[in-house]
N, C-alpha and C positions, 0 to 999 in steps of 0.2 A: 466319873465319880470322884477322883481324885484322892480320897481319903485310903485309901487301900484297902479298903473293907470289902469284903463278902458283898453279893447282891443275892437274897433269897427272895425268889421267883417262883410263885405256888401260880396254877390255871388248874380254873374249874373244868368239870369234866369235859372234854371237850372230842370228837370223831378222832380218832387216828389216822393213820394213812391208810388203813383196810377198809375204815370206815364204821369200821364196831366203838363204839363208846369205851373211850379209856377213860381209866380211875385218874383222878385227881394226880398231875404229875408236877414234880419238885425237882428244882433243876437248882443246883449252886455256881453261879457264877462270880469267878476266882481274875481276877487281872493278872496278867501274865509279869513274873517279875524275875524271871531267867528262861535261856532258852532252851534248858532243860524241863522247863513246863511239864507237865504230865498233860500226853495226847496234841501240844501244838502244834510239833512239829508234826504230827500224822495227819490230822485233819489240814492241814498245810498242803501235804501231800496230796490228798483227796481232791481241794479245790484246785490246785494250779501244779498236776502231773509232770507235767512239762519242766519243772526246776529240779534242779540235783538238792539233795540234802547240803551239800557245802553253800548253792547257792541261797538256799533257806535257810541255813545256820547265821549264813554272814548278813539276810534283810534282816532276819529278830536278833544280832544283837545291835545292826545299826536304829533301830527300831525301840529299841529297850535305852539305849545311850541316850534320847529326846525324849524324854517322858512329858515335855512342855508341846509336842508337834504330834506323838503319834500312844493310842492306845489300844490295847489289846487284850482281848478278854475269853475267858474259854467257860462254857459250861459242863458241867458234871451231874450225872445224876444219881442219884443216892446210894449204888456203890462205889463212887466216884470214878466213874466214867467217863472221859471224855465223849460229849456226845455235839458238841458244834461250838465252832470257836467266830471270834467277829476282830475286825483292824481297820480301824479308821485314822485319819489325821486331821489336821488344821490346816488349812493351805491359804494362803496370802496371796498365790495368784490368781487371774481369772479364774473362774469355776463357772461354767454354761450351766446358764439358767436360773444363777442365784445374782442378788443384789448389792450385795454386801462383800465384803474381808472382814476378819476370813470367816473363812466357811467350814466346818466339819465336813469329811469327805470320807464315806463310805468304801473304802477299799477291795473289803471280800468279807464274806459272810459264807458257812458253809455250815451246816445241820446233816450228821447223817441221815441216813435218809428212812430207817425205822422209827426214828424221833422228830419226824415231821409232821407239819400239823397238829401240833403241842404247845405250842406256845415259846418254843424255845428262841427262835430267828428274832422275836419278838421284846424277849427278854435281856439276850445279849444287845439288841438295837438300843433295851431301854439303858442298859449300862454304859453302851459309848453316848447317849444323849447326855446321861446327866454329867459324865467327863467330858463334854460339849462345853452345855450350860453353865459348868464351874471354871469354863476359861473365857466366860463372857460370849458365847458362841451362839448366834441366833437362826442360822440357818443350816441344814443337813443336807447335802448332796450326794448324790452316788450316779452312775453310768453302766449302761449293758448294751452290747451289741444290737443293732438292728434287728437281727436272726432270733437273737435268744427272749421268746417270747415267756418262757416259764421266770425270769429273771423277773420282767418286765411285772408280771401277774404279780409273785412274790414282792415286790416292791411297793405296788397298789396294796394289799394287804398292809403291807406294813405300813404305811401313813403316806406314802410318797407320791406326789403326781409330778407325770409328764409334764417337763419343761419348754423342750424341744429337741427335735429330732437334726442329727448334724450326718452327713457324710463328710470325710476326709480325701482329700486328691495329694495328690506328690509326684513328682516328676524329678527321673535323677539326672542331675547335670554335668556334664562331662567336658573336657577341656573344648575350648571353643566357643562353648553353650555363655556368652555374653550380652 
């Protein structure tokens, strides 16, 4: 988006995650512009448990210092609630399976999980496109594990198709090893 502005994201009625027909939901999405955010840091926490708060304090404010490399953006819903936030970059190196530099690169995306299937994952995707598109950016990439086939599904909804499939090998080398 680049302009700092709001991105308001109205979806028509659409199933819920129960499957009952929800009302018409409005989601505000806000671009993250400290890291005191309201809800970033939590839903941070939700997708990638694994990190300490100091080590997620110290990615969003290196994250925030590049406003030209990386963006991020959180959705709220009308009591202003954090309910899913999304972080992508620009990356100038290779990126498997795209054709170009650079690329928009999908970082993590995480919706809680009452507010799925709403259009939200959706809405936040469309705000890092058009912060994409406003840096001359024509192609959108992102990766999931082999395993994680729910990513995978999420992904195809969202606009995205399989590129190509990589395994990774490593061998560690030790003195000698010449």
């Amino acid at each position: 988006m680049g302009d700092g502005l709001c991105h308001q994201g109205i979806d028509a009625a659409l199933p819920d995650c129960a499957g009952r027909l929800a009302r018409t939901v409005g989601v505000m999405i806000e671009p993250c512009a400290t890291v005191e955010q309201s809800g970033w840091l939590s839903l941070r926490r939700h997708l990638w448990p694994q990190g300490t708060d100091a080590e997620h304090l110290a990615e969003m404010a290196e994250f925030l210092a590049q406003p030209e490399r990386y963006a991020q953006f959180v959705a709220y819903d009308s009591s202003h609630r954090a309910v899913g936030f999304i972080e992508a970059s620009l990356r100038t190196d290779y990126v498997n399976g795209t054709e170009g530099s650079p690329a928009a690169f999908l970082e993590g995306i995480y919706v809680h999980p009452p507010n799925r299937r709403c259009g939200v994952a959706r809405t936040l995707l469309d705000a890092v496109s058009g912060w994409a598109v406003s840096h001359r950016v024509h192609e959108f990439a992102s990766d999931a594990g082999l395993e994680n086939e729910l990513s995978h599904e999420v992904h195809k909804a969202l606009g995205f198709a399989e590129s190509e499939r990589v395994v990774y090998f490593r061998k560690v080398l030790r003195r000698g090893d010449a």
